[in-house]
LUMTIVO-83323 format. One record per atom (N, C-alpha, C, O): z, x, y; atom name. Coordinates in nm, 2 decimals, m for minus. Atoms other than C-alpha are relative to their C-alpha. Layout:
BEGIN
+--------+--------+--------+------+
:     c3 :     c1 :     c2 : kenu :
+--------+--------+--------+------+
:      Z :      X :      Y :   CA :
...
+--------+--------+--------+------+
This chain:
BEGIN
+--------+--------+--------+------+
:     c3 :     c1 :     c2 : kenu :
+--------+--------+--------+------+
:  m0.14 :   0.02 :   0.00 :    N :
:   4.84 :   3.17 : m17.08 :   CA :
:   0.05 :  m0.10 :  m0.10 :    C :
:  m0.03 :  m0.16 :  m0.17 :    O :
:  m0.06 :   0.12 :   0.08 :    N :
:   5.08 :   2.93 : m17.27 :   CA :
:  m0.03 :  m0.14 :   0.07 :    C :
:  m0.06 :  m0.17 :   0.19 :    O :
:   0.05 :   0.17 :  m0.04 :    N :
:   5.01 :   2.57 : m17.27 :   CA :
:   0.15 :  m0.03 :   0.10 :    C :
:   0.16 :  m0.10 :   0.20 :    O :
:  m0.13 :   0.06 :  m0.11 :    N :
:   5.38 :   2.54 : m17.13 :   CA :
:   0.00 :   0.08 :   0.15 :    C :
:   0.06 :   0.05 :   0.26 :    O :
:   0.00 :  m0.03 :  m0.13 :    N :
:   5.31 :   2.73 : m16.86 :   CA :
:  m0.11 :  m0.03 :   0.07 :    C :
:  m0.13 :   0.06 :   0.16 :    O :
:   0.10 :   0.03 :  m0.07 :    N :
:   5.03 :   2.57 : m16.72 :   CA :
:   0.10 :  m0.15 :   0.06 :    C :
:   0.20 :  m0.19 :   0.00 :    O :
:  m0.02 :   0.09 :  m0.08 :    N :
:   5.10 :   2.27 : m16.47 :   CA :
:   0.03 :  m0.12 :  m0.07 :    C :
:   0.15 :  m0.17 :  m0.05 :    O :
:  m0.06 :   0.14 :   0.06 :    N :
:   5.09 :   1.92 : m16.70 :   CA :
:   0.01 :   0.08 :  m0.17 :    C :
:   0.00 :   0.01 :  m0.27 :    O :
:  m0.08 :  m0.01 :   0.18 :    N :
:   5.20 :   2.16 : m17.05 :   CA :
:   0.10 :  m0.01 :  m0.06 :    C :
:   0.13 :   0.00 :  m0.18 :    O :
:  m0.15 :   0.09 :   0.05 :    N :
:   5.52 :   2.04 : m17.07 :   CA :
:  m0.02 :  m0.13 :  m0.06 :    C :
:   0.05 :  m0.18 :  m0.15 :    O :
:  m0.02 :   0.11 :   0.05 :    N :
:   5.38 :   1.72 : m17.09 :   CA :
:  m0.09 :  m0.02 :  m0.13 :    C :
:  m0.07 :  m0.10 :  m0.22 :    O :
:   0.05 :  m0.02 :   0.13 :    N :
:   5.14 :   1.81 : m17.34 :   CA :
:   0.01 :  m0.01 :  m0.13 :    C :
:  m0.05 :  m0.07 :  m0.22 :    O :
:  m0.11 :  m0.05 :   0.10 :    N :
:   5.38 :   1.96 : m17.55 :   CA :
:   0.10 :  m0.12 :  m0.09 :    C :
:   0.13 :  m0.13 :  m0.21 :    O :
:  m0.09 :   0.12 :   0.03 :    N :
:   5.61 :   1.63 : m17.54 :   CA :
:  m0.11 :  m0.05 :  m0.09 :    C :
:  m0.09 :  m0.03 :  m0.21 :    O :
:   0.04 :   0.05 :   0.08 :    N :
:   5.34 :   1.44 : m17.66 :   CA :
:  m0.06 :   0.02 :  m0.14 :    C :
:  m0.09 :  m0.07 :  m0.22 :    O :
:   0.04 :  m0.04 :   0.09 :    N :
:   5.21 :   1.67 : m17.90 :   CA :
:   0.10 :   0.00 :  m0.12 :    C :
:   0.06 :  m0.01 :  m0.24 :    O :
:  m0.13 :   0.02 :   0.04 :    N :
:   5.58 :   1.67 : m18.04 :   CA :
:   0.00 :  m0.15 :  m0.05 :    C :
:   0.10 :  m0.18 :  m0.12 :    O :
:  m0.04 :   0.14 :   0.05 :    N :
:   5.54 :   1.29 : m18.10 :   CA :
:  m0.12 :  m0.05 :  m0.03 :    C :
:  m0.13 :  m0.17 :  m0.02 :    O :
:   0.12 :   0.02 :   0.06 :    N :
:   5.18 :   1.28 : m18.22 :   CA :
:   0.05 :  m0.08 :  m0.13 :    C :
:   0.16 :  m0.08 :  m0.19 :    O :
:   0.01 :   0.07 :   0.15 :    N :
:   5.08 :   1.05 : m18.53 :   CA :
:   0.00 :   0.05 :  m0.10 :    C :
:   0.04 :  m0.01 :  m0.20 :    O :
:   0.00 :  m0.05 :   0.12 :    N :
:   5.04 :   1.30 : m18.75 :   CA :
:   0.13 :   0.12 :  m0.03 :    C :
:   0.15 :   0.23 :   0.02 :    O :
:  m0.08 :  m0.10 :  m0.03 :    N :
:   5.33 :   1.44 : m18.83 :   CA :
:  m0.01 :   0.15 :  m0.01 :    C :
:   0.04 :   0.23 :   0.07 :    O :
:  m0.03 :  m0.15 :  m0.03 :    N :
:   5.27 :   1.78 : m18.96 :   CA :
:  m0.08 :   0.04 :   0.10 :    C :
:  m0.03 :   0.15 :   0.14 :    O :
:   0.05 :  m0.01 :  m0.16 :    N :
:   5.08 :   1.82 : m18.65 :   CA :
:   0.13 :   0.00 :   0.14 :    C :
:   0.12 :   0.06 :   0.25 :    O :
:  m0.07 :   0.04 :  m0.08 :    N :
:   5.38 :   1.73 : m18.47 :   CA :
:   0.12 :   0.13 :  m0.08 :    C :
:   0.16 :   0.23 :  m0.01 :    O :
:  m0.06 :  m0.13 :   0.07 :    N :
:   5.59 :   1.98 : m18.70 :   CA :
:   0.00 :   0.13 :   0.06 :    C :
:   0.08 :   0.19 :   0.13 :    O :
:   0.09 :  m0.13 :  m0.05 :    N :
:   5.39 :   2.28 : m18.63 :   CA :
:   0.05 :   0.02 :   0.12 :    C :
:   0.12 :   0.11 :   0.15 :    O :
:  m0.04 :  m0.03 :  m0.13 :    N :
:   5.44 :   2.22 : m18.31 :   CA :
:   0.16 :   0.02 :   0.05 :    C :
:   0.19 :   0.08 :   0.16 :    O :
:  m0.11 :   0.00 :  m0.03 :    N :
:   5.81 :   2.19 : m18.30 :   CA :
:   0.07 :   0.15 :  m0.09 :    C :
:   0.17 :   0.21 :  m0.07 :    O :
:  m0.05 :  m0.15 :   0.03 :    N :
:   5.80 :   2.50 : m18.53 :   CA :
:  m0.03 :   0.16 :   0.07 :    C :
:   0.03 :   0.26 :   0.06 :    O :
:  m0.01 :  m0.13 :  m0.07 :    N :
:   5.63 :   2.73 : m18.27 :   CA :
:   0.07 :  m0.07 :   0.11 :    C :
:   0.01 :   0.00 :   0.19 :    O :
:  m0.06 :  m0.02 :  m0.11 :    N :
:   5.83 :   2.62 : m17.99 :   CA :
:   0.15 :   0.04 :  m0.06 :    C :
:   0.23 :   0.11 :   0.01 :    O :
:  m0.14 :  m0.05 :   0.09 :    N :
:   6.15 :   2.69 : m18.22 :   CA :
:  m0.03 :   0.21 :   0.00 :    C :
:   0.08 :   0.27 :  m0.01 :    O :
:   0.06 :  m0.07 :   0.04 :    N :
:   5.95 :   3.05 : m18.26 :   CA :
:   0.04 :   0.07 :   0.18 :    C :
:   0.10 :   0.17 :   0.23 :    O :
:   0.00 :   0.00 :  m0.21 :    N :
:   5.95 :   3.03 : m17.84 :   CA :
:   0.14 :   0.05 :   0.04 :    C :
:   0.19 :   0.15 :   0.09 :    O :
:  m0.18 :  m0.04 :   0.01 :    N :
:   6.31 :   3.04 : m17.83 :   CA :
:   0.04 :  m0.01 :   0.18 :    C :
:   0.15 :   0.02 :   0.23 :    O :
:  m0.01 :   0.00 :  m0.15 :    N :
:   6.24 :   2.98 : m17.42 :   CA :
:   0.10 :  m0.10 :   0.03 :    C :
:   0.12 :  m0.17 :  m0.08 :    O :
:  m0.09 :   0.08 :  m0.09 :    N :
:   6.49 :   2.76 : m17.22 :   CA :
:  m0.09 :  m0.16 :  m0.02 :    C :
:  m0.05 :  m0.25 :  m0.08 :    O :
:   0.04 :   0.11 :   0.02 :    N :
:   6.21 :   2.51 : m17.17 :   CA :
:  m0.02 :  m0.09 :  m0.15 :    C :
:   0.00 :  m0.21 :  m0.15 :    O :
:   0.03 :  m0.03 :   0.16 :    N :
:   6.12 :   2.53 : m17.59 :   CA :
:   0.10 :  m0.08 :  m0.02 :    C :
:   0.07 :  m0.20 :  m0.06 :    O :
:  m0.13 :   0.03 :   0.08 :    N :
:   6.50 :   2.47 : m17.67 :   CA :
:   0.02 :  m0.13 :   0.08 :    C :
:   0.07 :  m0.20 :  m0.01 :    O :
:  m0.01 :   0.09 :  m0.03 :    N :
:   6.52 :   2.14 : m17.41 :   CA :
:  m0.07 :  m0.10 :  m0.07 :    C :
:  m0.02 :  m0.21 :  m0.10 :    O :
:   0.09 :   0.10 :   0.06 :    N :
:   6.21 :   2.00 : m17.58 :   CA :
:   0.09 :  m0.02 :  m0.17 :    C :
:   0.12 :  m0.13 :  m0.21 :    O :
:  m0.02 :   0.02 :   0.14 :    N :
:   6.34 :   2.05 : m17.93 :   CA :
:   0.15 :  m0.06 :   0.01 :    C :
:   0.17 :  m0.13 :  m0.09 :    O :
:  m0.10 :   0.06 :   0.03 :    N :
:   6.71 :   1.93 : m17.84 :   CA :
:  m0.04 :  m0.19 :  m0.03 :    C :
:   0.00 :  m0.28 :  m0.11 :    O :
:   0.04 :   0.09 :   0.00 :    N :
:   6.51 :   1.64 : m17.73 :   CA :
:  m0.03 :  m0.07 :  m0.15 :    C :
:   0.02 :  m0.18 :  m0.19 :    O :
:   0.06 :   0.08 :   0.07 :    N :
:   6.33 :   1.57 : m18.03 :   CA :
:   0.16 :  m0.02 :  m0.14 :    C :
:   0.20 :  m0.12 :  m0.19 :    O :
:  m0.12 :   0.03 :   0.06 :    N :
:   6.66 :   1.66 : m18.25 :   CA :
:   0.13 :  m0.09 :  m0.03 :    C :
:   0.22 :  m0.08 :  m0.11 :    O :
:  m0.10 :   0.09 :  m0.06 :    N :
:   6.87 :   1.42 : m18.14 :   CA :
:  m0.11 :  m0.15 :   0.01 :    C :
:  m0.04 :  m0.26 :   0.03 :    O :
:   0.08 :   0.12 :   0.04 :    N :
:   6.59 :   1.14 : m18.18 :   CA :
:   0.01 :  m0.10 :  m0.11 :    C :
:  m0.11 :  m0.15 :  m0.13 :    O :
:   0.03 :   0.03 :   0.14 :    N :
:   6.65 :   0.97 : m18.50 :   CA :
:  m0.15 :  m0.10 :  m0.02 :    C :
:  m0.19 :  m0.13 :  m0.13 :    O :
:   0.13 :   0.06 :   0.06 :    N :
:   6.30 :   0.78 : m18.47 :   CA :
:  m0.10 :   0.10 :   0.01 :    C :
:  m0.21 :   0.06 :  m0.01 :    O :
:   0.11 :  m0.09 :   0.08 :    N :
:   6.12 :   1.12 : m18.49 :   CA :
:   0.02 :   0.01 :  m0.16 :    C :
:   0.11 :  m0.03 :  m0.23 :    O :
:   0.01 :  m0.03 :   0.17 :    N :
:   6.01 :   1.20 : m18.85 :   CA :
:   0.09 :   0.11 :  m0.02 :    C :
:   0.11 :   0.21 :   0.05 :    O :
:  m0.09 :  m0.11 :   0.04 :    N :
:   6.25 :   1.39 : m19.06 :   CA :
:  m0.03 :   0.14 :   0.00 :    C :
:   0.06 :   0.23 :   0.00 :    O :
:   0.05 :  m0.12 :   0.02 :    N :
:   6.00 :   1.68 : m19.08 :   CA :
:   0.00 :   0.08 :   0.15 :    C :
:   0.01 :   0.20 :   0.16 :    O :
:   0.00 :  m0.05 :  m0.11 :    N :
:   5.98 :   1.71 : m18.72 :   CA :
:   0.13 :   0.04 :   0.09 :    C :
:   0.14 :   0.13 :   0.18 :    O :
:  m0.14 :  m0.03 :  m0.02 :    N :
:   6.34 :   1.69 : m18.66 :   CA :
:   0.08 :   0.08 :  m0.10 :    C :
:   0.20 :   0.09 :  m0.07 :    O :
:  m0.04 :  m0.14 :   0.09 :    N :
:   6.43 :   1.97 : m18.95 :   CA :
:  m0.04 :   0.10 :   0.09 :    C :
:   0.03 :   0.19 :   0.12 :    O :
:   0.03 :  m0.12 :  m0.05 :    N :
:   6.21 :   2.19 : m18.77 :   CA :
:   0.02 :   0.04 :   0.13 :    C :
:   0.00 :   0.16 :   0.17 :    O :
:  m0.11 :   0.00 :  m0.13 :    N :
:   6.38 :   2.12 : m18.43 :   CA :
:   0.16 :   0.07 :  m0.03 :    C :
:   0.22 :   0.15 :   0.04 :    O :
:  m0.13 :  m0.03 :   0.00 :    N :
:   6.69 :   2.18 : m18.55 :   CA :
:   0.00 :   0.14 :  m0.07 :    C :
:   0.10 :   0.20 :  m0.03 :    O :
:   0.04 :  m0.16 :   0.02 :    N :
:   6.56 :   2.58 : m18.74 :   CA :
:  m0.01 :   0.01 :   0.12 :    C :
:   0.10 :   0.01 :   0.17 :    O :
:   0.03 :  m0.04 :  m0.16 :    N :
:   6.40 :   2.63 : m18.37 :   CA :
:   0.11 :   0.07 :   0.02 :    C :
:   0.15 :   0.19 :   0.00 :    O :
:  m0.17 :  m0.02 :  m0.07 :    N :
:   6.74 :   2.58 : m18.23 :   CA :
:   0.03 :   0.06 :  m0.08 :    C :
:  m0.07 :   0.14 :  m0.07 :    O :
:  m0.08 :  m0.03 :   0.03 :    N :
:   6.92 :   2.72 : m18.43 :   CA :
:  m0.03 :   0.18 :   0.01 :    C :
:   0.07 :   0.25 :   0.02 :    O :
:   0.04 :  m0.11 :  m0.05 :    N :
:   6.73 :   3.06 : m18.37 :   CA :
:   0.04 :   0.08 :   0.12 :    C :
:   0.01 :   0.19 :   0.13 :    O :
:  m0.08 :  m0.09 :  m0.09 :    N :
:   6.91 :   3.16 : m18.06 :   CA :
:   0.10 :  m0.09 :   0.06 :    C :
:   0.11 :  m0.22 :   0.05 :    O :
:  m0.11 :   0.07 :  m0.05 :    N :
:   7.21 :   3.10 : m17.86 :   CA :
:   0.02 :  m0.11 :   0.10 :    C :
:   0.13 :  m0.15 :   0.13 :    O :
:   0.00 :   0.10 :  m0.09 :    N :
:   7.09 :   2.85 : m17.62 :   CA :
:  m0.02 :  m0.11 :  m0.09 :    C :
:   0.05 :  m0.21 :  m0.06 :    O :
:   0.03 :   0.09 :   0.15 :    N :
:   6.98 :   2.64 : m17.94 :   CA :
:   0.07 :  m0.03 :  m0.03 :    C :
:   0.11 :  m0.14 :   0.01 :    O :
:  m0.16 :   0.03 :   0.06 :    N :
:   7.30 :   2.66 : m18.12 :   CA :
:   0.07 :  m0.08 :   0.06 :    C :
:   0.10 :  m0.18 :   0.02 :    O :
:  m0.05 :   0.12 :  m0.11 :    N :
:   7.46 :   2.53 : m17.78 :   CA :
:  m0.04 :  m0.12 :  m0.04 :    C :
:   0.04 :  m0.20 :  m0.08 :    O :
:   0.06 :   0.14 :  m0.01 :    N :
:   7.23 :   2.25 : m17.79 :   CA :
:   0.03 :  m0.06 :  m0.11 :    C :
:   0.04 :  m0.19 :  m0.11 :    O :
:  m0.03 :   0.10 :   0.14 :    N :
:   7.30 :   2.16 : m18.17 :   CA :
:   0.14 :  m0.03 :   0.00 :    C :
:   0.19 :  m0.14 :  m0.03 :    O :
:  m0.13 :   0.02 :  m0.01 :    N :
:   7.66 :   2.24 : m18.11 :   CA :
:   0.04 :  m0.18 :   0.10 :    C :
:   0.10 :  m0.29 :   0.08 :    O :
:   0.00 :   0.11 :  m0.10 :    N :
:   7.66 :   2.00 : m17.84 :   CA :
:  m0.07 :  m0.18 :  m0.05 :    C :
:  m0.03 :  m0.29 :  m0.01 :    O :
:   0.07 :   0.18 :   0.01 :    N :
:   7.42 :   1.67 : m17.98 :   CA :
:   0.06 :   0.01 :  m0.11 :    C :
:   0.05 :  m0.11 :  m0.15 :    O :
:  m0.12 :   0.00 :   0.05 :    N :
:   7.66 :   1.75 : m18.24 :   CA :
:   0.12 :  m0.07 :   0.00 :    C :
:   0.16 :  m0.16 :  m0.08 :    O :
:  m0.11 :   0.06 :  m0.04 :    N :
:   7.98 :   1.68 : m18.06 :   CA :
:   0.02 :  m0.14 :   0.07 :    C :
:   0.12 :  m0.21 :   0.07 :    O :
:   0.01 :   0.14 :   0.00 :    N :
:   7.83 :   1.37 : m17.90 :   CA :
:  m0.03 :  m0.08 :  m0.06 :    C :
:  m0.02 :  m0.20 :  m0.03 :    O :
:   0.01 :   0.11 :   0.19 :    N :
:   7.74 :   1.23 : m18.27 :   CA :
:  m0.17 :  m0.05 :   0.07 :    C :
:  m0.21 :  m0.16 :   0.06 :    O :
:   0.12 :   0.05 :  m0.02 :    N :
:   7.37 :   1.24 : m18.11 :   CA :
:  m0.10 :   0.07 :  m0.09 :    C :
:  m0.21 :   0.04 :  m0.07 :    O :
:   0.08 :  m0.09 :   0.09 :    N :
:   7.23 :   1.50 : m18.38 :   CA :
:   0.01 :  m0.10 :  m0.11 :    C :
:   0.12 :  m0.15 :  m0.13 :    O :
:   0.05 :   0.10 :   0.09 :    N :
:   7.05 :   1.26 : m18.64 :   CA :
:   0.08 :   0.00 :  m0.12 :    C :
:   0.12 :   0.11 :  m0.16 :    O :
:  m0.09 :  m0.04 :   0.11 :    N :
:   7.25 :   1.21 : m18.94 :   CA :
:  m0.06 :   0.07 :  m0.13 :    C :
:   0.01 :   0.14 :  m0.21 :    O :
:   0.04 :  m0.08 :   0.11 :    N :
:   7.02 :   1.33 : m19.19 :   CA :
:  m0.05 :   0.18 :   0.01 :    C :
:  m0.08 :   0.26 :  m0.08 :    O :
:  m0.05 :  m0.16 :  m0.03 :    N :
:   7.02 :   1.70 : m19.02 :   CA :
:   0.10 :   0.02 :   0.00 :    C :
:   0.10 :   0.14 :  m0.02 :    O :
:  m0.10 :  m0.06 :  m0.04 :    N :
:   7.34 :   1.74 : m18.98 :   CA :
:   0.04 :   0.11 :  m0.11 :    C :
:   0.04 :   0.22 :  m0.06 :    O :
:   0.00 :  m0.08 :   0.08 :    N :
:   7.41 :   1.93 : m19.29 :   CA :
:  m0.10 :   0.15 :   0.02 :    C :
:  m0.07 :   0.26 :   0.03 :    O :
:   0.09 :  m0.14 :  m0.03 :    N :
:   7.09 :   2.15 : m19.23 :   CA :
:   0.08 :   0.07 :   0.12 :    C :
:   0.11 :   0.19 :   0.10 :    O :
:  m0.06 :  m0.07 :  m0.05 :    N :
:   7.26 :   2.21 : m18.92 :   CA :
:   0.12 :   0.10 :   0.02 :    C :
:   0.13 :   0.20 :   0.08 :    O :
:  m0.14 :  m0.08 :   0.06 :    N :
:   7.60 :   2.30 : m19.04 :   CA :
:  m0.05 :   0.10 :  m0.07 :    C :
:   0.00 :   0.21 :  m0.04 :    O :
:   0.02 :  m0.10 :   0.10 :    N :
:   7.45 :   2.50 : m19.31 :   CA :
:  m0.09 :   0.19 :   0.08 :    C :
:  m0.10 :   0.31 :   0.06 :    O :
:   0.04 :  m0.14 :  m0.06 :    N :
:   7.27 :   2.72 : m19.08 :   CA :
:   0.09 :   0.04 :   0.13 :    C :
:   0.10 :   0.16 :   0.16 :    O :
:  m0.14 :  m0.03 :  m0.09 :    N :
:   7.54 :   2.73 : m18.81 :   CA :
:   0.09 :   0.11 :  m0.02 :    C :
:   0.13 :   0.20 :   0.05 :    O :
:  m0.10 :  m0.06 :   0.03 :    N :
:   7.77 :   2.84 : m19.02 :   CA :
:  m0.04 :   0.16 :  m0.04 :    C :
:   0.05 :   0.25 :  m0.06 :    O :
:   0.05 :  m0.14 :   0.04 :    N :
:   7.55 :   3.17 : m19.12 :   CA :
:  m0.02 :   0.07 :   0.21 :    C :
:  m0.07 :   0.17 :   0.24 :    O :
:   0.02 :  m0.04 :  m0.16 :    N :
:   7.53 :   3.22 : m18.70 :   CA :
:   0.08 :   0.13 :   0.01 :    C :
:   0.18 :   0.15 :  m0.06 :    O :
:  m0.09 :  m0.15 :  m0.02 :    N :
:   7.63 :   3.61 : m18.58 :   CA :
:   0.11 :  m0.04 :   0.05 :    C :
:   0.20 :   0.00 :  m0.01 :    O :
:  m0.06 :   0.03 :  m0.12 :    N :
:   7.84 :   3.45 : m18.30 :   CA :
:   0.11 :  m0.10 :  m0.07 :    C :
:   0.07 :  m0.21 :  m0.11 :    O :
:  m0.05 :   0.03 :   0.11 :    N :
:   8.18 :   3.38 : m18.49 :   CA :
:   0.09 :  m0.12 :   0.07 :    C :
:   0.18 :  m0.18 :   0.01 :    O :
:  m0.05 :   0.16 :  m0.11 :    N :
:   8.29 :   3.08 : m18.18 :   CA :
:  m0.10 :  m0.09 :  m0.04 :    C :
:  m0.07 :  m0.20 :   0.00 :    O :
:   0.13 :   0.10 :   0.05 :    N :
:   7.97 :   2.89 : m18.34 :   CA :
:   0.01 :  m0.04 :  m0.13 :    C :
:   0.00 :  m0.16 :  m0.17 :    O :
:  m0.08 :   0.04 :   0.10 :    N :
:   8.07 :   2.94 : m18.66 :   CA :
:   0.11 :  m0.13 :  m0.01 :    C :
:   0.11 :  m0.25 :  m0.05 :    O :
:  m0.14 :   0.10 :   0.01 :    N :
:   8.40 :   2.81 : m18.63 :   CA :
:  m0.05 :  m0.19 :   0.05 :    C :
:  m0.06 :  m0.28 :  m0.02 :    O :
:   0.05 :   0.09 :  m0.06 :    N :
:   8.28 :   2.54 : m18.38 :   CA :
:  m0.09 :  m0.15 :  m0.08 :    C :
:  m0.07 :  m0.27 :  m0.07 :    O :
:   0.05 :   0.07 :   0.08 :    N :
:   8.02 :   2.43 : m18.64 :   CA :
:   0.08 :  m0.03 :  m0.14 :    C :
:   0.04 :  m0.13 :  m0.21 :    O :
:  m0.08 :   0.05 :   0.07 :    N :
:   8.29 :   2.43 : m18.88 :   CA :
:   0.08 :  m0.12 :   0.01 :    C :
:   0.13 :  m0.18 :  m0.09 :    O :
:  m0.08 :   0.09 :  m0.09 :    N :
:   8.45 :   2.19 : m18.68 :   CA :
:  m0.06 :  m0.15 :   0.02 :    C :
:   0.00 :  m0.25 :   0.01 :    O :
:   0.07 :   0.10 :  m0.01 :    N :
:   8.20 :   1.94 : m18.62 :   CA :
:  m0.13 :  m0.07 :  m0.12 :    C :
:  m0.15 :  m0.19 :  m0.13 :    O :
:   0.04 :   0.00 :   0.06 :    N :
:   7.96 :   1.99 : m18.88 :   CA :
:  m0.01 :  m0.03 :  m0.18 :    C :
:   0.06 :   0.06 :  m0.22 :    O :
:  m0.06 :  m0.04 :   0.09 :    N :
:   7.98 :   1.95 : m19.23 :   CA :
:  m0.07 :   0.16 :  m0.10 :    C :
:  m0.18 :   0.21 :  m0.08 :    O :
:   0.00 :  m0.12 :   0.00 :    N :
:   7.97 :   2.27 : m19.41 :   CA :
:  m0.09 :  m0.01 :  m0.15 :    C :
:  m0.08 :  m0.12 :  m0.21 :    O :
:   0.03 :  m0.06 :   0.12 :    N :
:   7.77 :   2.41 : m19.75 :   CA :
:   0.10 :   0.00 :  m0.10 :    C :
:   0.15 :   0.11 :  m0.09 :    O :
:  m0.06 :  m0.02 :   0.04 :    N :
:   7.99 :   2.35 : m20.01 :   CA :
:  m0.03 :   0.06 :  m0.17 :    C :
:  m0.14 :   0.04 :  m0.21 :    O :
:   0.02 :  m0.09 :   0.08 :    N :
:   8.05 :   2.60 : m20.34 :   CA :
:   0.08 :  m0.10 :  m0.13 :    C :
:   0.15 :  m0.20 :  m0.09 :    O :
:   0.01 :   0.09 :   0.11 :    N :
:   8.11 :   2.42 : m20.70 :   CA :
:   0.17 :  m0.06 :   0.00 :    C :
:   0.21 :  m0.17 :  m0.01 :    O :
:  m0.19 :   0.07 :  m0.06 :    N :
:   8.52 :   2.41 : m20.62 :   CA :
:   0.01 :  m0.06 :   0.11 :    C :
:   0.12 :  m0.08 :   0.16 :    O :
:  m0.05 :   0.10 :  m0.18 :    N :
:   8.46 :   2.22 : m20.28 :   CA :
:   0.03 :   0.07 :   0.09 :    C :
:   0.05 :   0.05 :   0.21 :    O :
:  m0.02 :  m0.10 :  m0.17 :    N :
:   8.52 :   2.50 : m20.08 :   CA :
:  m0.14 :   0.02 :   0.08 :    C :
:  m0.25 :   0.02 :   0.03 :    O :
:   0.11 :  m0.02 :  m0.10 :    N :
:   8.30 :   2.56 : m19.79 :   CA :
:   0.01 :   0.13 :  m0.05 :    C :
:   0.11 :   0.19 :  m0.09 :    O :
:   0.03 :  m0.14 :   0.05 :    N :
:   8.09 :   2.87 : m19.87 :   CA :
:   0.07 :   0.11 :   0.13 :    C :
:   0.11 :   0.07 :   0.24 :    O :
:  m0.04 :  m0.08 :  m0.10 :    N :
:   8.20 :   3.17 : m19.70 :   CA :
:  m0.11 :   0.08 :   0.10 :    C :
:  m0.21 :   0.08 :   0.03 :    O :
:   0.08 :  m0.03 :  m0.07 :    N :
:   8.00 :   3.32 : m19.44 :   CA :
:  m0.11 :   0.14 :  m0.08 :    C :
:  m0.08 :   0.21 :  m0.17 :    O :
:   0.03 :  m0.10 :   0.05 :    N :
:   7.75 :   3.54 : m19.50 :   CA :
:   0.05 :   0.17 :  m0.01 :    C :
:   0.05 :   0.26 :  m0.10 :    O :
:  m0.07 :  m0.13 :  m0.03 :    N :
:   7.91 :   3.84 : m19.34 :   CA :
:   0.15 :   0.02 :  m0.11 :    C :
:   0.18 :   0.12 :  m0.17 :    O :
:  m0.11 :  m0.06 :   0.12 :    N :
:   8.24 :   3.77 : m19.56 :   CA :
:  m0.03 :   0.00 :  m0.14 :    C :
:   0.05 :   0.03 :  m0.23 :    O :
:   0.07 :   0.00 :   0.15 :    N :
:   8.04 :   3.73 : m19.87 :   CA :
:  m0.06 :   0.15 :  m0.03 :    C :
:  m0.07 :   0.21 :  m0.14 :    O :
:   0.07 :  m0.17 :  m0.04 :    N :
:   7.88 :   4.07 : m19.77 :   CA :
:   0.06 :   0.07 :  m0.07 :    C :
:   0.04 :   0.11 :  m0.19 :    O :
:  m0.12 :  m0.08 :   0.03 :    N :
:   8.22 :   4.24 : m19.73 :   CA :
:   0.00 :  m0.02 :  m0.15 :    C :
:  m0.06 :   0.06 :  m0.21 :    O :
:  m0.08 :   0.02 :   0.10 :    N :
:   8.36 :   4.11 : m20.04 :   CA :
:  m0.12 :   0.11 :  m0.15 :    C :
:  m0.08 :   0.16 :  m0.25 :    O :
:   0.10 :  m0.01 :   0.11 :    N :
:   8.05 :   4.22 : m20.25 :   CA :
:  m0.02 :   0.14 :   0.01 :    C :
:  m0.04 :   0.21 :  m0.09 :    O :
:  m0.01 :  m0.13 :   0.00 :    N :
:   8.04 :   4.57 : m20.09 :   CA :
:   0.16 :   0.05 :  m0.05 :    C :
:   0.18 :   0.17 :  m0.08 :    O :
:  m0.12 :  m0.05 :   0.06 :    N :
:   8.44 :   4.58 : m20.19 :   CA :
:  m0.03 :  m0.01 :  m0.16 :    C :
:   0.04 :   0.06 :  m0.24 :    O :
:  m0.04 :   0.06 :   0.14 :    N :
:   8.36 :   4.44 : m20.53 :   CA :
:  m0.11 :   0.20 :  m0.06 :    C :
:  m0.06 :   0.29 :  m0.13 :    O :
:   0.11 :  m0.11 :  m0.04 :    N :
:   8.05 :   4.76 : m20.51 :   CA :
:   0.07 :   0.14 :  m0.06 :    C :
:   0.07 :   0.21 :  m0.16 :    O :
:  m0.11 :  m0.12 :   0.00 :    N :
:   8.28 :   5.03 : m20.43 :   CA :
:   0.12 :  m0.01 :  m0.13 :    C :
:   0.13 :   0.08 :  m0.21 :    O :
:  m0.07 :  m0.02 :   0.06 :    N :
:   8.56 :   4.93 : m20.61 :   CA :
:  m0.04 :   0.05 :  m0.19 :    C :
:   0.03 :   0.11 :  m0.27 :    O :
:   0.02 :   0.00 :   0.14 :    N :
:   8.37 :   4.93 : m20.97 :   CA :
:  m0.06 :   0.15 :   0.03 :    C :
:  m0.10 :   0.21 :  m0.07 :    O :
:   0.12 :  m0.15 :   0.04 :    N :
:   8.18 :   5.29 : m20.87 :   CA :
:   0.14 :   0.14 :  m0.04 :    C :
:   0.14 :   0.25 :  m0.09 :    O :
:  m0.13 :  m0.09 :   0.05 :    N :
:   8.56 :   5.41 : m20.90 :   CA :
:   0.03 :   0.03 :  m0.13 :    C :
:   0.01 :  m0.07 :  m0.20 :    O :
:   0.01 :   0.00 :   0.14 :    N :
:   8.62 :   5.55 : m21.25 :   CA :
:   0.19 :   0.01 :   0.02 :    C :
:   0.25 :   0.05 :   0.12 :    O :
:  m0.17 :  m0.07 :   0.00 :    N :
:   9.02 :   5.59 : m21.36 :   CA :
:   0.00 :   0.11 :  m0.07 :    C :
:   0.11 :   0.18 :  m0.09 :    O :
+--------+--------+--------+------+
C-alpha cells in the first residue's frame, strides 16, 4: 500500500517533507502533488504556506496544488490570508491563471499577481490566446 495509508504515514510523510536534504524533501512534495488526494493537498498547503521551508520544496507544493481543484482552493485561500510565501506567489498566479475553472482564474486575478506581456498587460489566458490564434488561423486561410 501507500506510505499514507498505513497507520503513522502521515506522519512519515510530514517529516519526510521537512527532511535536511532538500531535494529529498522536494521529490516528496512532488509525488504528493502527483497524489492530488485530500490528505496529499492538506500536507502540501501546509508546507506552502511555510516560508521557513526551502524555496524548492515550496515551488513544488504550490505545482502539486495547483493540479486539481481542491489545491487551487487551498492556494486561492493561503492566498487570501497573505499566508502563501512571498516568493511563490507569482508562480502561483502564473499557473492559476492558466486554470480550466474560469472563478479561479478570475479569483487568482484578484489576489495574485499575474504574468505580465512586454506592454504590462497581464497575459491572456491560455484558452483566449487559443481562440484568437485559431481566428487569426482561419482568417488568413481565407483568400479575396
Amino acid at each position: 500500500g501507500l506510505l499514507g495509508d498505513i497507520d503513522d504515514g502521515p506522519k512519515r510523510l510530514r517529516q519526510m517533507l521537512h527532511a535536511e536534504s532538500v531535494p529529498d524533501a522536494a521529490a516528496v512534495a512532488k509525488i504528493l502533488g502527483l497524489l492530488g488526494n485530500g490528505r496529499a493537498t492538506k500536507m502540501l498547503g501546509e508546507v506552502a504556506g511555510d516560508p521557513e521551508q526551502p524555496f524548492d520544496v515550496r515551488n513544488h507544493a504550490v505545482v502539486g496544488l495547483a493540479r486539481n481543484k481542491g489545491g487551487e482552493k487551498v492556494l486561492l485561500d493561503l492566498a487570501a490570508s497573505k499566508r502563501l510565501a512571498a516568493d511563490t506567489r507569482m508562480l502561483a498566479g502564473g499557473i492559476l491563471a492558466r486554470s480550466g475553472d474560469a472563478g479561479v482564474r478570475k479569483r487568482a486575478a484578484e489576489l495574485l499577481p499575474q504574468p505580465q506581456q512586454k506592454d504590462r498587460e497581464p497575459l491572456a489566458s491560455i484558452d483566449a490566446r487559443s481562440k484568437c490564434s485559431r481566428i487569426r488561423q482561419s482568417s488568413s486561410a481565407v483568400t479575396p
